[in-house]
N, C-alpha and C positions, 0 to 999 in steps of 0.2 A: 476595757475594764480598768487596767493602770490610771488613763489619762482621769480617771472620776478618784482613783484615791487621792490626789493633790486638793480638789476640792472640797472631799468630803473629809479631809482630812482637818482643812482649815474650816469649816465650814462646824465640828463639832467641837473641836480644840479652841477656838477663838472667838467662836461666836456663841456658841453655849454653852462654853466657861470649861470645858471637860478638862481641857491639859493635855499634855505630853500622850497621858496613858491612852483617847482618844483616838490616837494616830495611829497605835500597834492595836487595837479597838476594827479599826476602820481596814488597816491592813487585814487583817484576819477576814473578818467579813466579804471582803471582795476576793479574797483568795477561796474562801466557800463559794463563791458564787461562782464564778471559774472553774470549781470541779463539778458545778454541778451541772454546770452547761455544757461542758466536756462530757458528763458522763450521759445527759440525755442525749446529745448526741451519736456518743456511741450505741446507747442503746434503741436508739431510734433508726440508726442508720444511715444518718442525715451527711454523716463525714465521708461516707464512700463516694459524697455526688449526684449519686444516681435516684433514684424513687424510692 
């Protein structure tokens, strides 16, 4: 998930004019999406390994 904020960082900042604010934009967003896969995982079970 990191390696996609570089690109989507520029990728909204530069190429569709947003700016700076785009970047803490893009940060945020991927740091949501990070807990949210962390937390389905927990809640799914899927981090123990096993079934």
């Amino acid at each position: 998930m990191n390696l996609l904020r570089v690109p989507f960082s520029w990728l909204f900042a530069v190429y569709f004019g947003y700016g700076a604010a785009a970047v803490w934009w893009v940060i945020g967003a991927s740091t949501l999406l990070k807990a949210m896969g962390k937390w389905w995982s927990v809640r799914s079970g899927a981090w123990q390994g096993g079934s």
